[in-house]
Structures are given as C-alpha cells and as structure tokens.
N, C-alpha and C positions, 0 to 999 in steps of 0.2 A: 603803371606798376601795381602788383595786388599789396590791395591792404594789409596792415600790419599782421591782423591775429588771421585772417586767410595763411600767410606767409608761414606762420607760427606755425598751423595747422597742418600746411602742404610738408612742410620742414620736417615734424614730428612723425605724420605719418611712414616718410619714404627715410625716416630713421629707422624707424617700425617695421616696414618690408624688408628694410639690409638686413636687420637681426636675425627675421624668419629666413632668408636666404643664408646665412649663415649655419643658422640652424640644420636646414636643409644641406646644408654642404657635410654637415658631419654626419648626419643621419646616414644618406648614400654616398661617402667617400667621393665626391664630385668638386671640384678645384670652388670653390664662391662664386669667381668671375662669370662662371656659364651662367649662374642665377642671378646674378643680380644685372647681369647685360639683358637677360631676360624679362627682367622686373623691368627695366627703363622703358624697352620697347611697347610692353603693355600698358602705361599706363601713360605711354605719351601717345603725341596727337595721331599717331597712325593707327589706333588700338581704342582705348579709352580717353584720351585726350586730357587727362588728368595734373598733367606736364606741362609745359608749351614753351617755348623762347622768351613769351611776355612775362612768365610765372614767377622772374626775379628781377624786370627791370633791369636797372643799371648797376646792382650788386652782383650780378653773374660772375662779373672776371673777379671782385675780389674774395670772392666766397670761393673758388676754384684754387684761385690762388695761392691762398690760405690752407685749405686743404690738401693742395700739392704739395705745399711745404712741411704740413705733419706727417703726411705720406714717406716722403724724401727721408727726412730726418729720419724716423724711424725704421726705415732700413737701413740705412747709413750708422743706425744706434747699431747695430745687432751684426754688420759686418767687421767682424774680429781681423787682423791685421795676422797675428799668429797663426790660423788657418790656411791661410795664403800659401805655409807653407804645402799645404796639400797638395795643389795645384797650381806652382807659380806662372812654367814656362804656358799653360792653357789659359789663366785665367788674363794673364798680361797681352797675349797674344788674342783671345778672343775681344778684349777692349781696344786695340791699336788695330791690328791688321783684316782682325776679322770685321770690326766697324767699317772701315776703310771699302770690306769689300764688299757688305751691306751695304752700304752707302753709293759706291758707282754702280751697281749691278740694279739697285732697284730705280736711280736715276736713268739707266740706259731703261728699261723696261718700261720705265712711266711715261718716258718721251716717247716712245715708238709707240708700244700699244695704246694711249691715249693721245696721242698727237700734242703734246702742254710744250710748251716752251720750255729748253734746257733749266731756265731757272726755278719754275714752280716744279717740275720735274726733282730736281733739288731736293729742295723744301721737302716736298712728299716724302723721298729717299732719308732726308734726315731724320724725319720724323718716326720713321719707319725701323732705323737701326735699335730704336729703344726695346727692349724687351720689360724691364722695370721689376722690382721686388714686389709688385701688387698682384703679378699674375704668375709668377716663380714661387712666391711663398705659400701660395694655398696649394700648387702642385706637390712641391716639395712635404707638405701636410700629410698629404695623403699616397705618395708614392716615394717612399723610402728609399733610396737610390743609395751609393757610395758617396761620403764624405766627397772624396774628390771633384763629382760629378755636383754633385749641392754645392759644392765650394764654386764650383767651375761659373755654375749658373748664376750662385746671386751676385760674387760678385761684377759680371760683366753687367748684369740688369742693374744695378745699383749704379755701376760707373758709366755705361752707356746711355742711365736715364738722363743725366747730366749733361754729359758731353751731348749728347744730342737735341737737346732742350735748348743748349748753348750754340750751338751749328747751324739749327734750325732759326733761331731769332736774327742771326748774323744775317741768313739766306733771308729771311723775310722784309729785313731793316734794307736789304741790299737792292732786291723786288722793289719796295716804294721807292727808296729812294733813288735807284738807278744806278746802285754801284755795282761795279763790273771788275776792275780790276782786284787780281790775285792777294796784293801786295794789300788794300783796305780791306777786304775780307780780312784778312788775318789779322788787322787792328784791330778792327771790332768784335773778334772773336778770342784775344788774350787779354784783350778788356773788360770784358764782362768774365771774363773767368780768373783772372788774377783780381777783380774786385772781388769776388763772391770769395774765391779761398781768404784773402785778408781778413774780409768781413767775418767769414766761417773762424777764423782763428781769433778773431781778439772777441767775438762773443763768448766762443768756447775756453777760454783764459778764466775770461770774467765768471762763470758760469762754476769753471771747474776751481777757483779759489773761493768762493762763494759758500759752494759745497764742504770744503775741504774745510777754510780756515774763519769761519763765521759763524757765531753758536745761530742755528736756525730754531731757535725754543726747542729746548729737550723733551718736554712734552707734544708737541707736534712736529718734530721734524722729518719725519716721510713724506706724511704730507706737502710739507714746506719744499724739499729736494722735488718732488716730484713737479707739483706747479713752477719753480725756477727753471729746471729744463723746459717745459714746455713753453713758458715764455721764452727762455733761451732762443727757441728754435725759431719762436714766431718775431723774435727781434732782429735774428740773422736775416729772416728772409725780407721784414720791411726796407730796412737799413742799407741791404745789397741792393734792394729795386729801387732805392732812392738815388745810390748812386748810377746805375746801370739797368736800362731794362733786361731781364730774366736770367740776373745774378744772383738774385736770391734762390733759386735751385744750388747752384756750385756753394753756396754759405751755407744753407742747412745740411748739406751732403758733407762738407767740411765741418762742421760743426758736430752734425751726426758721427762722425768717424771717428774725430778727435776724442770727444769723451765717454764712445763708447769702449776704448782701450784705454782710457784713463782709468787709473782706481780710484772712482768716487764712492762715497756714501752712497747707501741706502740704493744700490744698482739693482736687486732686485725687486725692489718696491717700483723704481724706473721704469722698469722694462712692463712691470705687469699693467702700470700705470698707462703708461705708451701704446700699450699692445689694445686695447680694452678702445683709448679716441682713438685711435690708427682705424681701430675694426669699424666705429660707428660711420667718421669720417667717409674713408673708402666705402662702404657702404652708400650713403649720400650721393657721395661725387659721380659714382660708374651708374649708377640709376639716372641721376642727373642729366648727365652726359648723352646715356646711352636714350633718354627719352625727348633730346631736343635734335633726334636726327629725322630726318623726312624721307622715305622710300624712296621718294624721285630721284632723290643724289645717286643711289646706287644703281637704279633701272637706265639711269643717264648713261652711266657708263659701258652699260653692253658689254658684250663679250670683251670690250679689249680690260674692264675692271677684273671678270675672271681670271684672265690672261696675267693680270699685275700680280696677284692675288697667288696664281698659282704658282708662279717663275720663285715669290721673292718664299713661298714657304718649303717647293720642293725642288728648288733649283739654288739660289744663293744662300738660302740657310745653310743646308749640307753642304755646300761647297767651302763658306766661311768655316763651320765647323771642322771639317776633316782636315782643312789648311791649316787650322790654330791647333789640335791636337795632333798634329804629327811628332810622333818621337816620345811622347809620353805613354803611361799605364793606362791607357785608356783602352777598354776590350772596343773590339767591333760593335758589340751592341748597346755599349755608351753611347759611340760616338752617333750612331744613327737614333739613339732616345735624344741625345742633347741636337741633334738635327731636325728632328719631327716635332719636338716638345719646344717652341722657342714664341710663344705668345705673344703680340701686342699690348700694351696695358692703360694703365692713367695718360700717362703722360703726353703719349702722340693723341689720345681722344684729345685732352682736355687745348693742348697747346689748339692742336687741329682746328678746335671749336672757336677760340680767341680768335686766331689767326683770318678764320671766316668773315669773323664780326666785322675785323677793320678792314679786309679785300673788298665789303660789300659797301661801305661807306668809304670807300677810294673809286667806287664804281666799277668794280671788280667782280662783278656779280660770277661768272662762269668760272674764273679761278677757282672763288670761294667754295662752290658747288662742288668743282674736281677734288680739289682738295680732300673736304670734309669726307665726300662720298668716297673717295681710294681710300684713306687712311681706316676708315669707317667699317668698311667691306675687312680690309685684311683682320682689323679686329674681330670680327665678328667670328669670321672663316678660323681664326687661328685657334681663337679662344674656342666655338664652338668644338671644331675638330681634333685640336693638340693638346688643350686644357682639359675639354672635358673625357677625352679617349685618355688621358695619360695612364692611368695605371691600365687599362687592357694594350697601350703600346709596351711599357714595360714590362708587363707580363709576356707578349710574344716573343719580347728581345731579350728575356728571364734576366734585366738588370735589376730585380728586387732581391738583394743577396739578405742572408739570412747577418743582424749584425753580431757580433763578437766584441767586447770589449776583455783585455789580456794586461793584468795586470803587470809588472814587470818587464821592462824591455832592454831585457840581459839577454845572454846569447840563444836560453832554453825561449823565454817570451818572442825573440824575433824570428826565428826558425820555423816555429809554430804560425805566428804570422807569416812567415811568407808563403809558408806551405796553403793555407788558408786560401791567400787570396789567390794565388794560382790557381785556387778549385771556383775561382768568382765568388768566394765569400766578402762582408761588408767587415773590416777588422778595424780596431783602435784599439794602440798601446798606451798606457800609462805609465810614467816614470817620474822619478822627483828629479833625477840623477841628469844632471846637462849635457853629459858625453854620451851617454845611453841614449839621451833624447836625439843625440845629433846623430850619433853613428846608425839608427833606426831612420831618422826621415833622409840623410844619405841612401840607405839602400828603396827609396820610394814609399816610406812607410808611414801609414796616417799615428801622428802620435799625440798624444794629450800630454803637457809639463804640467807636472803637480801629485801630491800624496795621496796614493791609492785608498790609506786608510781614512779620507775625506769625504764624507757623504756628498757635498757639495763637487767635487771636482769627479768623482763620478755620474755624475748628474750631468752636471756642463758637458762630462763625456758621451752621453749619451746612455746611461746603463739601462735608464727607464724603459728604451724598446729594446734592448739587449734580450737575445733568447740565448746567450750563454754567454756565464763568466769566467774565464779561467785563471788566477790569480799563481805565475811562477816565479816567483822570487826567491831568493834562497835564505829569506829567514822564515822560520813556521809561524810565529808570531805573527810576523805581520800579513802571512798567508791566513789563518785563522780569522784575522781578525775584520778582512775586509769580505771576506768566504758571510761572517756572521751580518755584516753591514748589507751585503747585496742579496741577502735571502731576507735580510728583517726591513729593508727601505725599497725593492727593485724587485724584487721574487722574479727572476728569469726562469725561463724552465730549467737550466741547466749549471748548476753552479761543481766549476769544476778546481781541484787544489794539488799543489805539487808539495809534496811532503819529503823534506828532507831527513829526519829522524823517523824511521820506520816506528818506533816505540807512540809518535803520536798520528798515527793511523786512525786510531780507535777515536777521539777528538772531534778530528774531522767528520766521522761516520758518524757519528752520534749525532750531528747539527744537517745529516740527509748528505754531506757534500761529499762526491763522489771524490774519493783521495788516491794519487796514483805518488806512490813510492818512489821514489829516485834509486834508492837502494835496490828495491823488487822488480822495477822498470829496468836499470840495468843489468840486473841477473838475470832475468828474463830474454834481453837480447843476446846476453853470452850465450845461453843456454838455446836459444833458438837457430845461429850463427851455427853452433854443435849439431844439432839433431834435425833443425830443417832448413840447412843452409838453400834449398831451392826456393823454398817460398819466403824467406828472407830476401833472395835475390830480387825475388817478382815482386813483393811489398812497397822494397826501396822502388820502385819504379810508379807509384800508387801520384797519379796527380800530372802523371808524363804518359806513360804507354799505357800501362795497367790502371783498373780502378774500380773501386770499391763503393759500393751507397746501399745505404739503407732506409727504404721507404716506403708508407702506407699502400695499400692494396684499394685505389675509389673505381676504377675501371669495372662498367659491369660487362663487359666482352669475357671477362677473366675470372670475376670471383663465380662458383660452382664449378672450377673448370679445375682439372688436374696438369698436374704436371707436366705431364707426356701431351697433354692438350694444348698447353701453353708453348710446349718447347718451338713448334713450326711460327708463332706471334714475335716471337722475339729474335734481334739479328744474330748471327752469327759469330763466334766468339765470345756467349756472352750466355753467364747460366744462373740462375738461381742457387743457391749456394745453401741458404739457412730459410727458417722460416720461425716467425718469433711471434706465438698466440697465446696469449694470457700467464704475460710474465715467463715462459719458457721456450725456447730456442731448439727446432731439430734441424737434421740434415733430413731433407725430403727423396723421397723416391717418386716414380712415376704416378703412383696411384694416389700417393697427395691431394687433397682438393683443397685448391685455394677457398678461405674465407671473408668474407667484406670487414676490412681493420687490421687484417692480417701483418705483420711487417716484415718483409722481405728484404734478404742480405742480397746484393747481385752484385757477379764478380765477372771480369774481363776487360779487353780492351776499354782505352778510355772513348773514344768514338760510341764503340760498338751501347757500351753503360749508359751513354747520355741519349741513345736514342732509344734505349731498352725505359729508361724513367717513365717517356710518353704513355709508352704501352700500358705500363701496368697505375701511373696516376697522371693521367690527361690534365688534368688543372694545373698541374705542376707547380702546387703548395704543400 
C-alpha cells in the first residue's frame, strides 16, 4: 500500500486535474466526462504510470464506494418529483421497459459476440443499462435541449443507475454463488432494494426533522444543514451495506429523492454545497477508474468488443428509446438525440472495477478481464462519441429550441404556448392558479406552479437562459411587475407584456418592454379580417402550411448577391419578403444587394421556409 503522505499527494493532485478538466469543459462547451476519462488514461500505467491498481491498497472499494454514494445522492437531490409531470408516460417507460430491453438485447450480444456464458453475459448487460446523472448532467450543461427531453434523461439515469447497480450485484452474488433459479434471483434482488428504500427513508426522516425542527445555532446554521445532509447521505449508504451488499445505492437514491422534494431549510445553501463535493468527487473517482484499466482488456476482445459496443449504442439504444416514446410530444429529432446521446457513466466503471477484484481472487481471472474490458470500451466509445459530439448531434437534429418562459397560463398564455412549441420552440408556463396549472399540462404543456412575480420561482424556472419573456395575464400590475423583475435579475433579450388598459402602454415602453395592447391587437384583427381578409386567411395557417421567420444573413454564398441572384438558391414557393438593416425594414426589389447582418423576413410554405433558413444561415443559430 503507498504511504500515507504519497497517498495525500497522489489524492490531491488528481483533485487538481478534475478541476482543470472541469474547467476545460466550460471553456469548450464539451460534457467533463470526455476530460477527465482522458485524464485517467494518461496518467495511469498505460501512459504515465502515475495511477496503478497498488496506488490505494485495500481502500479502493471503500473510497469508490463512498464516492458513489455522494454521486447518487446528489442526483437523487436535484431529481424533482413535480417535473415528472413533463414526461411521465417516457420517463416511466424508459426505466421499466426500455431497461428491460437494454438489458436482454446487450445480454444476447455479449454472449454471441464474445462467446461469455449467459450469466456473465448478464452481469455485463446489467451493468450496461446504467446511463447515470454523472454523464446526463454535464451533457445536459452544455446542450439545452426541452424540459421534456432533460426530464426524460435524468430521470431514467438516476433510476436506472440504481436498479441496475441492484440487478447487477443479484447477477454477480448469483455467478459465485451458483444460483440459477428465477425465483432466488428475485429474493435477492427485493432484498437489497427494499432494505436500501427503508434505510433511504428513516435516514431521510431523521435528517428532514433535524432540519426542520431542531435549532441548528442561528449563527451557523447553513453551514450546520449542509454537513447533516451530507452525513445523512453517507449514513444511508453505510447502514444499507451493513445490512445488504449494494443497498446503499437504492438508500442514498431514496434518501436523495425524499428530501430533495421536501421543504427543508437552507436548500439553496444544499444544493450549492452538494454540487461543489459532487464536482471534486466525480472528479477523483472517473480519473480513478478510468486510470486503473489496462489496454489488453480491450485489444482482448477484438472485433467481437466492437461488435458489443456498436449493437448496444446504435442498435438497442434507438430501439429502447423509440419503443418508450411512442405516443408522446416527442419530435423525431428528440427521439434520435435521446437515442445517440445515451452515455455510460460512474456506476457500471466503478461496480465493473469491484466486481473484477473479487472474479480474480475466486480465480476468475478471464471473467474478470471480459468483464472490465466490455463495460470499459462502451464507456469509452459512448462518452468519447455521444458526450463529447453532443451538442454538433443536436445541432444536426436542431433540438436546441430557442427557450421561452410565459408568464400566465390562461387561455391567451397557453395558445401562445402551443403555437410555440409546434414551431419546436423550448416553452415553460408559469402559474400560481392550480386549475390553470392542470388544464395546461393536460394539453402537454411544460409548466412551472408558482408566482410569476417571484424572483426565485423564475429562476427555478429557468428564466436565466431564457431569450424571451412574455408575461400574459390579465392584470397590468402584475404584468409590469415581473416585465421589471426579468429585465433587472435575467435580462433576456426579449421581454415581451400584454397590456390590458391601453392608457398603460406608455409604462411598459418606458422600462424598453415591447407592449402589445389587447385592445389595439384586437382592433387590429377586426380591421385586418375587413381589409385583408386573404392574408388573414394565409397567416392563420402560419406554423401548419404557411410560415414565416425572420433571420440573420452569415451565408457568404449570399451576402454581395442581389436579389434576383438569390431568387434561383432558394426553393420554391418561398420568397424574401422584407429586408431589415439598421433598425429599418423595406420591401426589396431585384436589384437589392444582400448585406453581411442583414435580417431577412421569409415567407411561404412551411417545408419550402425551413429549407430556405439553410441557405441563407448555415449554422443554424
């Protein structure tokens, strides 16, 4: 075993490289996990040799351990219960059915293409259903997706890290010990998970009346909250492995759930507390991991590791997925983001890596090797290629919708909303009103319960990357007043107000926020109805047949080009309409010459519009 201040040293350091990796992950928009899998590999024995298997002795498993359970917990902290409603019938069905098909599809694949017996086969397959919050939440960082689609993914990674952790130890316990029959699998596998929920809930009890009804010194009590939960979490997870081995995953995950929907004290001080060991943690543990693997495990496997590797990323992913989103809001280019984007994370390395130790000291030696090396590869494969590409995959599949947070979800608020999301914008309504809340996430709709005029509950909503607000409610007051909040806390670009008394127009305009009249807006339609009843007719249809966008000019094919030069670029049924340069708006003629910044109105079909964007801004931002 290396000495104590070695230990210290190695310890500190490869806290040291998570950070920089961290760092690096904000700098280039790049998920953490690609750096810091790559930090492991360099600095263990294949590379720098810095690392090694000896480098912790006989504290390996419980340093891992320990780490998995701050891990757990803290996604477990952060997965909201009232979200759910976002994505129920996906996110239910992606933990049940789509685990399910994770789990025999990469068992048949691991037995065939590497010849392993059905059971370590298994094992593999279990381990492999995990997706986990360590490698969803840094995607999700940096690739802005829909509510539904972020709801979709943490919580299956959150619940699958679990259940599978739990599946896999049953499947491992079952391998030494030689149990075979159906019926003992499944005792050992509501054993360990009905100890871990009990354990999870009477720590979480104790924890959340602690909080509640205990003076923790008024003078330090953040402080105080914050180190109780995190003992909390680390006492769930003893306590469960005391009674059950790898119960303490299912107690911290229970634990983590319970009082992260609890209202306790001091939950923002929590979370930032949390988030901050979670980051160092994880950090450690995926270097860790990633630097006690050996090249030969994966060279072992030849083509048929490829072969496991490929089937379970572009064959049973997509198929799990399009089978659990069947029938819900999910566009086509959800479903193949949430198909392509679906990582390996902590959980199957770390279990993977335990499981090795003791196959090798049962004399297990080739197991151990498969094992470590299959589960080893698809991490690597997944992370390198679906973590780290994830935002240029969402960019092909344009699931980065621009978001909208909409103040009121009365009948002006949800209209607006639906029209929205029909054009694939990212939308959340706000209401205090319970019937409003209901009869909005009835029609599919993402909604936040809570007062608009709350800094905090816009925040929780998301307003901070919000590029527009549109606050419709029918009092002016409290339109005013959250118009003033999210241009002086959130400054979106776009702050937009529905003004019921035409007399306070002027109010609104004064604070920049663009004010549309209820009164003027429906005079306007009267009057448009009257005098251009056709393009009335063609408007309504704006988001179905017809459509309308307006967007930057970066194409250098186009800018010095005129009109009539452009007209043969662009398809059919589809024209340039306006042209808007320096704050003023014409109707162009042929001899026009487009400018670079230029912003262009284009009108027609809705096909014809969305392929006309390409043209004239390729990036498609």
């Amino acid at each position: 075993m290396a000495g104590g201040g070695n230990l210290i040293t190695l310890v500190a350091a490869l806290i040291g490289v998570g950070v920089v990796a961290q760092i690096l992950s904000d700098r280039f928009r790049i998920p953490s996990v690609v750096f810091l899998l790559a930090s492991g590999v360099i600095l263990g024995p294949e590379v720098l040799g810095v690392v090694g298997p000896e480098s912790f002795g006989n504290a390996l498993s419980a340093i891992v351990g320990l780490s998995v359970a701050i891990i757990v917990f803290e996604g477990a902290f952060h997965l909201r219960v009232g979200r759910l409603r976002e994505a129920p019938a996906a996110a239910f069905k992606l933990v049940t059915l789509g685990a399910a098909i994770a789990l025999v599809g990469t068992t048949v694949v691991v037995h065939y293409a590497l010849g392993t017996s059905w059971m370590v086969a298994a094992l593999i397959g279990a381990l492999l259903v995990a997706t986990g919050p360590t490698v969803i939440a840094p995607i999700l960082e940096v690739v802005p997706v829909r509510n539904r689609v972020g709801t979709a993914l943490e919580t299956e990674g959150i619940v699958n890290d679990v259940t599978a952790a739990i599946l896999a130890v049953v499947i491992f316990e079952a391998i030494i010990q030689d149990v075979r029959a159906p019926s003992e699998l499944f005792v050992l596998f509501t054993q360990r998970l009905g100890s871990g929920i009990v354990v999870g809930l009477t720590v979480a009890a104790v924890v959340f009346y602690a909080l509640r009804y205990i003076d923790l010194s008024p003078g330090n009590a953040p402080q105080n909250a914050r180190l109780l939960v995190l003992g909390g979490a680390l006492v769930a997870y003893g306590a469960a492995e005391a009674v059950a081995t790898e119960a303490g995953i299912a107690a911290v995950a229970t634990a983590g759930i319970v009082l992260g929907n609890a209202d306790v004290p001091y939950e923002k001080e929590i979370t930032a507390f949390k988030g901050d060991v979670t980051l160092i943690v994880l950090s450690f543990v995926f270097i860790t991991l990633a630097a006690l693997l050996r090249f030969e495990y994966l060279l072992a496997l030849g083509v048929g590791g490829l072969l496991v590797a490929a089937v379970v990323a572009v064959v049973v992913r997509p198929l799990l997925v399009f089978i659990s989103t069947a029938g819900d809001r999910f566009t086509r280019g959800e479903r193949l983001f949430m198909s392509f984007v679906g990582p390996r994370g902590i959980i199957p390395a770390s279990v993977a890596t335990l499981f090795a130790v003791e196959f090798r000291a049962e004399g297990m030696g080739a197991e151990a090797n498969v094992l470590v090396g299959t589960v080893f590869l698809v991490i690597f494969l997944t992370v390198a290629l679906e973590a780290g590409l994830a935002r240029q995959i969402a960019e092909f599949l344009d699931v980065i919708p621009m978001r909208v947070i909409i103040i009121g979800a009365g009948s002006v608020g949800r209209t607006l909303a639906l029209r929205l999301e029909d054009r694939g914008e990212n939308v959340v309504l706000v209401d205090q009103d319970v019937n409003s809340v209901e009869r909005a996430r009835n029609e599919g709709l993402t909604v936040h319960h809570g007062d608009g005029t709350d800094t905090e509950v816009l925040r929780s909503a998301g307003a901070e990357n919000a590029k527009i607000v549109a606050t419709t409610t029918g009092d002016d007051d409290v339109n005013l007043l959250v118009a003033q909040l999210a241009d002086s806390k959130f400054s979106p670009g776009t702050i937009l107000a529905r003004v019921n008394n035409p007399d306070n127009v002027d109010a609104f305009e004064d604070l920049g926020v663009r004010a549309i009249s209820s009164v003027d807006a429906t005079a306007m339609a009267f009057d448009d109805y009257i005098e251009r009843p056709s393009l009335v007719n063609w408007t309504s249809e704006i988001g179905h047949e017809g459509e309308v966008q307006e967007i930057d000019v970066t194409s250098e094919d186009i800018v010095g080009k005129t009109i009539s030069e452009i007209g043969p670029k662009l398809p059919a049924r589809c024209l340039i309409a306006l042209i808007t340069r320096d704050g003023k708006s014409i109707v162009p003629d042929g001899d026009c010459r487009l400018e670079h910044g230029d912003q262009i109105t284009l009108i027609g079909d809705d096909d014809a519009v969305s392929e006309a964007l390409s043209v004239v801004h390729p990036d498609g931002q």
